[in-house]
PAMARPA-517819 format. One record per residue (C-alpha): residue number from 1; residue in one letter; x, y, z. Coordinates in nm, 2 decimals, padded with zeros to 4 digits. Example, Ala and Ser with C-alpha at 12.3 -4.5 7.8 and 13.67 -1.06 7.14 Angstrom:
<recs>
<rec seq="1" type="A" x="01.23" y="-00.45" z="00.78"/>
<rec seq="2" type="S" x="01.37" y="-00.11" z="00.71"/>
</recs>
This chain:
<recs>
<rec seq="1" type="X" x="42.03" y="22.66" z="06.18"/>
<rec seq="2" type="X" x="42.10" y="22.95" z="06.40"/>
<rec seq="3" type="X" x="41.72" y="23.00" z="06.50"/>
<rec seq="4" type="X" x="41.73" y="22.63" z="06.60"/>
<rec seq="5" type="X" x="42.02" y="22.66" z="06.83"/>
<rec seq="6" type="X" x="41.84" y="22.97" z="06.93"/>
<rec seq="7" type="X" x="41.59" y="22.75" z="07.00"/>
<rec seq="8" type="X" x="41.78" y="22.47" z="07.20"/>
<rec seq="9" type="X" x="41.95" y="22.76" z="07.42"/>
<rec seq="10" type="X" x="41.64" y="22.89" z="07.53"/>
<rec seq="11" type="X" x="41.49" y="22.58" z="07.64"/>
<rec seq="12" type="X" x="41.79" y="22.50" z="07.86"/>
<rec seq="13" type="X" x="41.82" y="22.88" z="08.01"/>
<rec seq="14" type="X" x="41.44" y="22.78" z="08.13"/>
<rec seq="15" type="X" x="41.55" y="22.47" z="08.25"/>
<rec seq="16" type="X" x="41.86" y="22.62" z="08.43"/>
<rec seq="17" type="X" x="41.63" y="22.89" z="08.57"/>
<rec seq="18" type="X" x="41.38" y="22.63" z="08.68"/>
<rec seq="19" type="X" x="41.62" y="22.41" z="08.88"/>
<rec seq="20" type="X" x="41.76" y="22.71" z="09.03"/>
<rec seq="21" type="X" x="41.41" y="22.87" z="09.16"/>
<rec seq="22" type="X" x="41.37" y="22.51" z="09.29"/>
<rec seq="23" type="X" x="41.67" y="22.50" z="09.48"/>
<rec seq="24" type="X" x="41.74" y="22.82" z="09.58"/>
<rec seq="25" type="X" x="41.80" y="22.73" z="09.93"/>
<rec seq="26" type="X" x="41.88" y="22.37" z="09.92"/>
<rec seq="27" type="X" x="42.11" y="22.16" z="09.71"/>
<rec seq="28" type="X" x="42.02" y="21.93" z="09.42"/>
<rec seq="29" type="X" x="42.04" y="21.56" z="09.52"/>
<rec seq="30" type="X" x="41.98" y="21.39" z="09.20"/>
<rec seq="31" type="X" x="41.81" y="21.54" z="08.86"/>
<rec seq="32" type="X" x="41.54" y="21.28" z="08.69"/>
<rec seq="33" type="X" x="41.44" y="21.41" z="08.34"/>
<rec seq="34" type="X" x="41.36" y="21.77" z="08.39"/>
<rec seq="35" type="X" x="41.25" y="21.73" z="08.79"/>
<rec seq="36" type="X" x="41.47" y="21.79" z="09.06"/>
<rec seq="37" type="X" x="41.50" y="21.60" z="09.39"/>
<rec seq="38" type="X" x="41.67" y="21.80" z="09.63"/>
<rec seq="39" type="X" x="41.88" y="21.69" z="09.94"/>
<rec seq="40" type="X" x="41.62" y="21.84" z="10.19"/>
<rec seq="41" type="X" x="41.35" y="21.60" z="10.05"/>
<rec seq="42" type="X" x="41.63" y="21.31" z="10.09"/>
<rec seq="43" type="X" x="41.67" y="21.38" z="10.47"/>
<rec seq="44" type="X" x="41.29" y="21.40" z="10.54"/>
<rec seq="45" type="X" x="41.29" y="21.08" z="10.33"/>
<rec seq="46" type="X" x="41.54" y="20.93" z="10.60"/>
<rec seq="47" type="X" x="41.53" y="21.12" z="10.95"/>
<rec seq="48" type="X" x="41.30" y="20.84" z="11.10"/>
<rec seq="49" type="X" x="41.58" y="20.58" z="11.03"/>
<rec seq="50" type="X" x="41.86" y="20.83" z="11.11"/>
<rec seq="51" type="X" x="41.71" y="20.88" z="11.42"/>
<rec seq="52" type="X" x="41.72" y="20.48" z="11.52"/>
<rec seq="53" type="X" x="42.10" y="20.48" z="11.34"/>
<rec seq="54" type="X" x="42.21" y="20.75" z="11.60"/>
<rec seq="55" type="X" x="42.09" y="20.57" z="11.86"/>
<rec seq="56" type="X" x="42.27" y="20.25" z="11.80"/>
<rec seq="57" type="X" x="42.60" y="20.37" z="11.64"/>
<rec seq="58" type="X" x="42.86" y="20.61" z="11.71"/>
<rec seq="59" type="X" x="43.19" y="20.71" z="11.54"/>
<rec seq="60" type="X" x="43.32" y="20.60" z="11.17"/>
<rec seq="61" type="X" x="43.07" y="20.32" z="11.15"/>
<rec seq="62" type="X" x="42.74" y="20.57" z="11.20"/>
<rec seq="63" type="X" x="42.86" y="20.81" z="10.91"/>
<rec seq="64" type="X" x="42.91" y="20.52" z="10.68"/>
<rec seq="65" type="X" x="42.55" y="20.37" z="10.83"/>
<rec seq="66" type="X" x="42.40" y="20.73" z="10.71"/>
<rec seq="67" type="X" x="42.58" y="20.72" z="10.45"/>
<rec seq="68" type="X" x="42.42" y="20.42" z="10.29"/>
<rec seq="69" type="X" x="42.08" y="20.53" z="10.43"/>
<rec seq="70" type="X" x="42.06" y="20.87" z="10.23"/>
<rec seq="71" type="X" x="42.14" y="20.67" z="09.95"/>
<rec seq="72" type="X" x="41.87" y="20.46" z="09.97"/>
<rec seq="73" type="X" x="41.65" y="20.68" z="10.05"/>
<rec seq="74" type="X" x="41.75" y="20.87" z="09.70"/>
<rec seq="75" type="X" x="41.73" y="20.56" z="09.48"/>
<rec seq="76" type="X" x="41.35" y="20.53" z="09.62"/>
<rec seq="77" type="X" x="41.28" y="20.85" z="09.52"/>
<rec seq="78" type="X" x="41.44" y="20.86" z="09.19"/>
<rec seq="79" type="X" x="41.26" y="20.52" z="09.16"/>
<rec seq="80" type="X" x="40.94" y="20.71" z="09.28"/>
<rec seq="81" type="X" x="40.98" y="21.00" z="09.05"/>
<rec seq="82" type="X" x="41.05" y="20.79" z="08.73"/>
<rec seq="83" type="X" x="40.72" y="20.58" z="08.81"/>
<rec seq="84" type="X" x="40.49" y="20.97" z="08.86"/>
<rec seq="85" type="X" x="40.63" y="21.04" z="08.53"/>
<rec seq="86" type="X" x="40.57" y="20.74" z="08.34"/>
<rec seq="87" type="X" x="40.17" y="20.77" z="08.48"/>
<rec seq="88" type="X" x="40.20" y="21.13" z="08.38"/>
<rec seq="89" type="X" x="40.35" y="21.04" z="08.02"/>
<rec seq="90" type="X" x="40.06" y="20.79" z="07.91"/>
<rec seq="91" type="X" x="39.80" y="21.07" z="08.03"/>
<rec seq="92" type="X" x="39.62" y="20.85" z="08.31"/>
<rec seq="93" type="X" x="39.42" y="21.01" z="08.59"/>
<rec seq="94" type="X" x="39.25" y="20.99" z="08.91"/>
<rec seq="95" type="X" x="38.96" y="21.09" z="09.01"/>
<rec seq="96" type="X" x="38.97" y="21.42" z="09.29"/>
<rec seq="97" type="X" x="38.72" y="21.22" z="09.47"/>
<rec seq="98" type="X" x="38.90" y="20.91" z="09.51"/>
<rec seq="99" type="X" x="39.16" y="21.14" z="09.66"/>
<rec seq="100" type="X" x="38.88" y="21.30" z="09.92"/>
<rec seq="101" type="X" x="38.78" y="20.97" z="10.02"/>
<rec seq="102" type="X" x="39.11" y="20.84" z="10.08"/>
<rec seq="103" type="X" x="39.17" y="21.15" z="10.28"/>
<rec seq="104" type="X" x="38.83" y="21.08" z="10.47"/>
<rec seq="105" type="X" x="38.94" y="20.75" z="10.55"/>
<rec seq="106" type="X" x="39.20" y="20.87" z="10.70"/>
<rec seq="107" type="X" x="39.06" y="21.14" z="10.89"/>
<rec seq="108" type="X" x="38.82" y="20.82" z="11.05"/>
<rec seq="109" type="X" x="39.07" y="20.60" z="11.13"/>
<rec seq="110" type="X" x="39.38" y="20.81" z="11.26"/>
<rec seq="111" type="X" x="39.18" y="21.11" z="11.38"/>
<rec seq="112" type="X" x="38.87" y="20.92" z="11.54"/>
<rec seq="113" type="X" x="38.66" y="21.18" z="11.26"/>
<rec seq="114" type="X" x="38.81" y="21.48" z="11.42"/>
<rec seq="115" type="X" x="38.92" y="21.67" z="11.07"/>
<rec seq="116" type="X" x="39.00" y="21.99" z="11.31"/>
<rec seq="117" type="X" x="39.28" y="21.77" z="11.46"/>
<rec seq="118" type="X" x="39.34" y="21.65" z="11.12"/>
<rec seq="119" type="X" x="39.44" y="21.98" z="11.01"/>
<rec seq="120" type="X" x="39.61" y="22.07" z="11.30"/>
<rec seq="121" type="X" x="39.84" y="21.79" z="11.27"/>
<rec seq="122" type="X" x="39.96" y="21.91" z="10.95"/>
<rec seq="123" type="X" x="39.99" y="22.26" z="11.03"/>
<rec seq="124" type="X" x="40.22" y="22.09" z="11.26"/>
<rec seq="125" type="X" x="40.42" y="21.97" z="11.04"/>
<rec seq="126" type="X" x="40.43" y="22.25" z="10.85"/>
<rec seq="127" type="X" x="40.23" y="22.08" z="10.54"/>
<rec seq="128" type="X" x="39.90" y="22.24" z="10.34"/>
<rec seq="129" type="X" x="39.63" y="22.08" z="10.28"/>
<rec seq="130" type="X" x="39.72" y="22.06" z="09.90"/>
<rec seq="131" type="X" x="40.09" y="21.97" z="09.97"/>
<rec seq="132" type="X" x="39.89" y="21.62" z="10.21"/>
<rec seq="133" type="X" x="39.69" y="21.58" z="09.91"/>
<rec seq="134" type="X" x="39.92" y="21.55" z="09.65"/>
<rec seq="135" type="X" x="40.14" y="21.35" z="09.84"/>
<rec seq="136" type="X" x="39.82" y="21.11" z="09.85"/>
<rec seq="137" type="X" x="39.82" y="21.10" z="09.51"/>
<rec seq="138" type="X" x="40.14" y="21.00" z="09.47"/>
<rec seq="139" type="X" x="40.12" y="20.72" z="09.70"/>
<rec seq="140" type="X" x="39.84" y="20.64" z="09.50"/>
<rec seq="141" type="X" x="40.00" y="20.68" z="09.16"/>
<rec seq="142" type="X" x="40.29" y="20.46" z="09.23"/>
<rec seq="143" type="X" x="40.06" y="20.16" z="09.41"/>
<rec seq="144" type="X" x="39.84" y="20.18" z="09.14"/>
<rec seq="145" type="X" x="40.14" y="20.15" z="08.88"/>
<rec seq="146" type="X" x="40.34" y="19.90" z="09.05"/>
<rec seq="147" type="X" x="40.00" y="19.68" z="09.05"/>
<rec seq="148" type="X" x="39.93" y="19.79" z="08.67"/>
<rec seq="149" type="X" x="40.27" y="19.69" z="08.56"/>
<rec seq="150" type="X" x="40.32" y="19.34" z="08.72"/>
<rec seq="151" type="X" x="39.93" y="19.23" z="08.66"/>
<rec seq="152" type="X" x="40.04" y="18.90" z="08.50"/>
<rec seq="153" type="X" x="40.01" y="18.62" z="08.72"/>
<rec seq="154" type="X" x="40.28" y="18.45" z="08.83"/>
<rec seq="155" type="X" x="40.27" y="18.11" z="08.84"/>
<rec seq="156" type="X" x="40.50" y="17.86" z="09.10"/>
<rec seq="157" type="X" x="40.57" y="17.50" z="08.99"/>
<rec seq="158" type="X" x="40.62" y="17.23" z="09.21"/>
<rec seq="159" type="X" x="40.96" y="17.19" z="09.14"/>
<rec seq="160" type="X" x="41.07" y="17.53" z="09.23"/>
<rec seq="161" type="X" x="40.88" y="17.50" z="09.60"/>
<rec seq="162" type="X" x="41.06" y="17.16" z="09.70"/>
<rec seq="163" type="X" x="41.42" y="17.33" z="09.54"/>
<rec seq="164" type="X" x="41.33" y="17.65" z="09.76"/>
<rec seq="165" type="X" x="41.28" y="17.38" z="10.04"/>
<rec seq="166" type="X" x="41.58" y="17.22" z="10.01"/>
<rec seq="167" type="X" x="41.80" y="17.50" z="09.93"/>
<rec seq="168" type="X" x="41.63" y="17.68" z="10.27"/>
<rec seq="169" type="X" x="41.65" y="17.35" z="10.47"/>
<rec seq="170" type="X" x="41.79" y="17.52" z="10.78"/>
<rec seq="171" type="X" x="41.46" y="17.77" z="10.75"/>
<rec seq="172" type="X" x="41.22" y="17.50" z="10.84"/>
<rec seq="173" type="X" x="41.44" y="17.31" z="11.11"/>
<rec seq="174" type="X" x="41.21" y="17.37" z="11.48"/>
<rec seq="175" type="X" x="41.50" y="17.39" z="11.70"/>
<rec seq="176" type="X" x="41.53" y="17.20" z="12.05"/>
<rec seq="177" type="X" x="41.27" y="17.34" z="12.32"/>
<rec seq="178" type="X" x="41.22" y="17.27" z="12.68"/>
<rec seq="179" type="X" x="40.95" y="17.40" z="12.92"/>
<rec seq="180" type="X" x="41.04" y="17.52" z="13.17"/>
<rec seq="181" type="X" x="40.92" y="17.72" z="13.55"/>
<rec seq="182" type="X" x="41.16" y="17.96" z="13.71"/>
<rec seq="183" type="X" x="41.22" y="18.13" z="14.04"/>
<rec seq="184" type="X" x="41.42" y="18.48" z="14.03"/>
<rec seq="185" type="X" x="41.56" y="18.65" z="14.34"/>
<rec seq="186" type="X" x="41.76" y="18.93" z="14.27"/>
<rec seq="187" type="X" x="42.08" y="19.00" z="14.44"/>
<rec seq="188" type="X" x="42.10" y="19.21" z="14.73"/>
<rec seq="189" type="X" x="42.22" y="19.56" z="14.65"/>
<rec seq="190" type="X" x="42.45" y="19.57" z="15.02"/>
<rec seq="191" type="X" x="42.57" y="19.25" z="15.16"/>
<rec seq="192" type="X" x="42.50" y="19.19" z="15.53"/>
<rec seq="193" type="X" x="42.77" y="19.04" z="15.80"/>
<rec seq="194" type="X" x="42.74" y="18.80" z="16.04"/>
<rec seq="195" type="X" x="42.97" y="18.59" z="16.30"/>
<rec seq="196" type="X" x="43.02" y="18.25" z="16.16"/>
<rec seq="197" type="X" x="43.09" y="17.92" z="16.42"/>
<rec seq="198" type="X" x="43.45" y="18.02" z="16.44"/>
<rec seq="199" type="X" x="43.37" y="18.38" z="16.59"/>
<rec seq="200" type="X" x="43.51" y="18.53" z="16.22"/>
<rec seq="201" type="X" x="43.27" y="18.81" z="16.03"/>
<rec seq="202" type="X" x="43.18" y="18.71" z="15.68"/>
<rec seq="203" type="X" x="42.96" y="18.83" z="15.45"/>
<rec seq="204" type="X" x="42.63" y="18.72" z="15.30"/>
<rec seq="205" type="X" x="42.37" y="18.85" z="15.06"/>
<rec seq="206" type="X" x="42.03" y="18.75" z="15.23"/>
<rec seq="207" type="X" x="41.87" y="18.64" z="14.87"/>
<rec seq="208" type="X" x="42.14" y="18.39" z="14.82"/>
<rec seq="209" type="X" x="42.03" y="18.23" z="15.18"/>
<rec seq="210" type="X" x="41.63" y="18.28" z="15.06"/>
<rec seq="211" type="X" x="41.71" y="18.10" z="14.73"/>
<rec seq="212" type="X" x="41.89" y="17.81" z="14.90"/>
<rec seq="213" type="X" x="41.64" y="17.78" z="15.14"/>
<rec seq="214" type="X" x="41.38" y="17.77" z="14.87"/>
<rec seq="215" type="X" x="41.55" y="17.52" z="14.69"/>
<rec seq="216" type="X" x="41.57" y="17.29" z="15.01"/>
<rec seq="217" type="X" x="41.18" y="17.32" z="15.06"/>
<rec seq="218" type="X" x="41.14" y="17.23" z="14.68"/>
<rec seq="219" type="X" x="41.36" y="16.94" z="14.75"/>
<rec seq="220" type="X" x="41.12" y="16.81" z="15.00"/>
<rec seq="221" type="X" x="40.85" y="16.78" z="14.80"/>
<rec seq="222" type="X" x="40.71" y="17.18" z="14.79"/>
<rec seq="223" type="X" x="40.46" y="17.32" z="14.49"/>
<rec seq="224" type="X" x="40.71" y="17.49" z="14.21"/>
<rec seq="225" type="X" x="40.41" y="17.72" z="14.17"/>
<rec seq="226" type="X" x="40.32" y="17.82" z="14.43"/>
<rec seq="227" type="X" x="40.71" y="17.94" z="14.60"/>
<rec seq="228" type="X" x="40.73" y="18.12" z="14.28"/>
<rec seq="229" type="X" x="40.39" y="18.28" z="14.29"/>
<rec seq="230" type="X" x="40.52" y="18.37" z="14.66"/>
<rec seq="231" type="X" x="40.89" y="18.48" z="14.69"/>
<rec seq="232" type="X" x="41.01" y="18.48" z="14.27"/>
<rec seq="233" type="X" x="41.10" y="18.84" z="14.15"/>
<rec seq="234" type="X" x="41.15" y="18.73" z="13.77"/>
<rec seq="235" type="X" x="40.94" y="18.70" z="13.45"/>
<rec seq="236" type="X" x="40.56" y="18.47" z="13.51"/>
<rec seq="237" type="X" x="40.56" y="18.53" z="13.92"/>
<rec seq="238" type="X" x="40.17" y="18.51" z="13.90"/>
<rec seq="239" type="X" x="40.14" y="18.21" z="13.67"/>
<rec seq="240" type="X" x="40.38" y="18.04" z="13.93"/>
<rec seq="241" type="X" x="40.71" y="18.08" z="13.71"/>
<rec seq="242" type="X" x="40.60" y="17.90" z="13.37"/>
<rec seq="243" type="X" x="40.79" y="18.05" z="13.12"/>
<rec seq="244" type="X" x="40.64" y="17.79" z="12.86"/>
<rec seq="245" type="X" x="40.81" y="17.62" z="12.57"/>
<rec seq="246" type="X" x="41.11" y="17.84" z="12.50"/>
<rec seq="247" type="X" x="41.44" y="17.76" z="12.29"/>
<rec seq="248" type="X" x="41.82" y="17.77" z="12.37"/>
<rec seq="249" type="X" x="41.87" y="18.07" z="12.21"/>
<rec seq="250" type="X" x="41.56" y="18.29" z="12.38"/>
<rec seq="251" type="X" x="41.77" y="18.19" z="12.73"/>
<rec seq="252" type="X" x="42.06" y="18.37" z="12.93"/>
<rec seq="253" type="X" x="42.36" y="18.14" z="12.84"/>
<rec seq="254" type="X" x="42.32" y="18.03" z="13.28"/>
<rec seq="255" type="X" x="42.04" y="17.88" z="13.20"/>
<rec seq="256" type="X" x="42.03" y="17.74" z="12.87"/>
<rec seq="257" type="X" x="42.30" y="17.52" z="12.97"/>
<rec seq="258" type="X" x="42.14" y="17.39" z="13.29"/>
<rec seq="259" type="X" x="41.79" y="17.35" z="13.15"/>
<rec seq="260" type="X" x="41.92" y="17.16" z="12.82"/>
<rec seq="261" type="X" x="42.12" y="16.93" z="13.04"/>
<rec seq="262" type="X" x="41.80" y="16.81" z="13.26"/>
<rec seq="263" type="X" x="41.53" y="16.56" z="13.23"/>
<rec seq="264" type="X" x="41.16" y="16.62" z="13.30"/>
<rec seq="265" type="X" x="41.08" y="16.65" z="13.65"/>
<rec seq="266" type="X" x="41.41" y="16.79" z="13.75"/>
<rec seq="267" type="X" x="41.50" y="17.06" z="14.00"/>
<rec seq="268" type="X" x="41.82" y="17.23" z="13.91"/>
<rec seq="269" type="X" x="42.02" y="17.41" z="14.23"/>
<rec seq="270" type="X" x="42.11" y="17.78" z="14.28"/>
<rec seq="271" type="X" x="42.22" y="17.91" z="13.95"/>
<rec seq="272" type="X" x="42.37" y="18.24" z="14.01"/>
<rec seq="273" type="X" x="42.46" y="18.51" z="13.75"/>
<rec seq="274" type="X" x="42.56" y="18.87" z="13.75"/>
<rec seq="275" type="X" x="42.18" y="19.01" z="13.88"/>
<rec seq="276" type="X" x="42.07" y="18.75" z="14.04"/>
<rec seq="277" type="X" x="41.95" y="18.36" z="14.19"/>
<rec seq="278" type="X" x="41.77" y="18.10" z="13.96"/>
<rec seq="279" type="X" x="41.61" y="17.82" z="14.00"/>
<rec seq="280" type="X" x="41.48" y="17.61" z="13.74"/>
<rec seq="281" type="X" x="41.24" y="17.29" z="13.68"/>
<rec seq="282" type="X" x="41.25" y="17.11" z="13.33"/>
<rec seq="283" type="X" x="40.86" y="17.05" z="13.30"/>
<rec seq="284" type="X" x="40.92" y="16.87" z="12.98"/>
<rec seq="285" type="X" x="41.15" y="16.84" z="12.70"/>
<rec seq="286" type="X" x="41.08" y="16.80" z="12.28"/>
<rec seq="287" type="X" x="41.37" y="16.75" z="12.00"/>
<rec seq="288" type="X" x="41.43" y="16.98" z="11.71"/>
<rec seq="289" type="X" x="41.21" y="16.85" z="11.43"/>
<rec seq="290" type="X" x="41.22" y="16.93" z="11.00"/>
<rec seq="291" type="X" x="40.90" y="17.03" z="10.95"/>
<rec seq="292" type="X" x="40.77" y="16.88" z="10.64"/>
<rec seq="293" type="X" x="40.69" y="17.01" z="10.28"/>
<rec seq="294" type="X" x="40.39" y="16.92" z="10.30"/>
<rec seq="295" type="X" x="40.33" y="17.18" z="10.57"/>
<rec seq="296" type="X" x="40.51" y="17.41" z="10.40"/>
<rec seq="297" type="X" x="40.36" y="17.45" z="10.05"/>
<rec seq="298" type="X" x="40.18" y="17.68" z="10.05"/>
<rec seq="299" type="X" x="40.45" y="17.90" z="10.27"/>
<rec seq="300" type="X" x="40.67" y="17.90" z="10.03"/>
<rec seq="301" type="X" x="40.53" y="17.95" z="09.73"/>
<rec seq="302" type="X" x="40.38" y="18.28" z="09.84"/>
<rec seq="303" type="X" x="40.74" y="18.37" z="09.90"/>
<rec seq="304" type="X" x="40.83" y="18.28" z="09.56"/>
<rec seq="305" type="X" x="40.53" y="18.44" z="09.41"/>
<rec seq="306" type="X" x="40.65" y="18.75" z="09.64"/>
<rec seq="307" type="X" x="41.02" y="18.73" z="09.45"/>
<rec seq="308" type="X" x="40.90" y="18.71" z="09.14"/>
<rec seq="309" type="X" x="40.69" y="19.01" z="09.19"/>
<rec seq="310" type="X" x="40.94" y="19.20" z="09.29"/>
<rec seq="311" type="X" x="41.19" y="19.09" z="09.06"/>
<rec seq="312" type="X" x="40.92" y="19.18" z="08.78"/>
<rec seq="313" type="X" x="40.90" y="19.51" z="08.93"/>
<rec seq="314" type="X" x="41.26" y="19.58" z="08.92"/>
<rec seq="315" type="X" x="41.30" y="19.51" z="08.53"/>
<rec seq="316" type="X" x="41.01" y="19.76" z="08.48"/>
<rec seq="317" type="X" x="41.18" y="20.02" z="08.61"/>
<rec seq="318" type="X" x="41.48" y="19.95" z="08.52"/>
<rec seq="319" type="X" x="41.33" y="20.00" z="08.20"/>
<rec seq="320" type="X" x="41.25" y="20.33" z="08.29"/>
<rec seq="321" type="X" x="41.53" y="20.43" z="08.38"/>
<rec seq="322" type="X" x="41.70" y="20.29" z="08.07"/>
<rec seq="323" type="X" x="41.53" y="20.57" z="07.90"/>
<rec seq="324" type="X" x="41.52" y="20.89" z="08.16"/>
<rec seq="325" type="X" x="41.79" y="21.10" z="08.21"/>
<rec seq="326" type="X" x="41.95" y="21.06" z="08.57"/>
<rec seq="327" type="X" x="42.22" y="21.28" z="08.73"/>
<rec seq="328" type="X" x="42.28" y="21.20" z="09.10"/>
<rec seq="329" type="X" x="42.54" y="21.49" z="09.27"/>
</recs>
């Protein structure tokens, strides 16, 4: 009994002494049977999305956005570690040189051949060449047993695409379009002054008096096209203004209203805004339409198939973790 406990003691001092040389200078995130995650490995995980979150958010709201990414970002590599184990446990393998030729692949495609700048890159980033190959392996561990364990094929009935299509409806509803050609002039930065009839001094912004000239001409039968190819400072000057078929929501609020309210053939007049001077013509006009199942088959059973993947995926692992020990700090 006592040489047992002797035993058991020992076995957890090495463990102890294990996670400790692991995390000597860093913290323990998470614990996953007897492998440590530590929090450095969590930010490296995240810093590409912390770097877009601190960029769009500020305050309260981008420590609770960080918050929730780090978290994330742990789950996936618990999820990650629990899967290298599992391939470990049943004693697969793969092959070193399906590890080089991945590794050459790479070399061709992202490095145009060049392995020098290949290995410079890591050095860059302070990784060995046997730390970027067994983090190839991994990558390759985990595709290969995400595929292995959800080989079966899953198989969509018809009933389940036309209750996907119905529950979705709003999904396959094409909205309202119009197309549409636009002039653009852009306000002038410094308004000018001038004497009006009554000998008083007003001011004028010269693009506001180009634009209603414009419109004038256009109203006497000028080419759309060919004003905008000339004077227009906005989006499609060289293909005479044609912005194409666009929808009410892809349009500045100005504009949406106008154009939605015209027929085809119509000229709208000055619209100004904050920037700038518009001027529209409604080429032609199409209603929102439901596009059919029929179109859609297909469509939507690959996102069901896609689903039912992942939801296949999830119960694997959640076996997995049913039977690992997990400690997240």
């Amino acid at each position: 009994m006592v040489r047992s406990l002797l035993i058991v003691f020992l076995c957890f001092f090495c463990f102890l002494r294990s996670l400790f040389s692991q995390t000597a200078n860093d913290g323990i995130a998470a614990i996953v049977n007897d492998k440590v995650i530590t929090f450095s490995q969590v930010r490296k995980q995240v810093e590409p999305n912390e770097a877009v979150l601190r960029e769009t958010y500020q305050g309260p709201e981008l420590v609770d956005r960080i918050k929730e990414a780090r978290l994330s970002a742990l789950r996936a590599l618990i999820d990650r570690e629990l899967i290298i184990q599992d391939f470990k446990s049943k004693k697969y393998a793969i092959p070193d040189s399906f590890i080089e030729s991945r590794i050459r692949d790479i070399i061709r495609t992202q490095f145009d051949g060049d392995r020098i700048a290949f290995i410079r890159t890591l050095q860059a980033n302070g990784v060995s060449e046997e730390q970027y190959k067994q983090q190839i392996l991994e990558q390759i561990i985990v595709q290969a047993m995400r595929m292995k364990n959800v080989s079966e094929p899953v198989i969509i009935s018809p009933y389940q695409i036309e209750k996907y299509y119905h529950d979705h409806i709003g999904q396959f509803f094409d909205p309202p379009q119009v197309k549409l050609r636009i002039i653009f002039l852009q306000k002038t930065s410094f308004k000018e002054k001038r004497a009006t009839v009554g000998g008083q001094i007003e001011e004028y912004d010269p693009a506001k008096e180009t634009a209603t000239e414009l419109l004038s001409k256009l109203q006497l039968g000028a080419d759309f096209a060919e004003l905008a190819r000339t004077y227009s400072e906005g989006p499609k000057r060289m293909d005479g203004g044609d912005l194409g078929w666009v929808t009410k929501d892809s349009l500045r609020p100005e504009i949406a209203e106008a154009a939605f309210s015209m027929y085809p053939g119509q000229t709208s007049g000055v619209i100004e805004t904050v920037d700038g001077y518009y001027i529209i013509r409604l080429e032609d006009k199409r209603k929102g339409k439901l596009k059919p199942l029929s179109e859609l088959r297909s469509q939507i059973e690959g996102l069901l198939i896609q689903e039912q993947r992942q939801k296949l995926q999830q119960q694997w692992l959640n076996n997995l973790k049913a039977k690992a020990f997990i400690k997240m700090f």
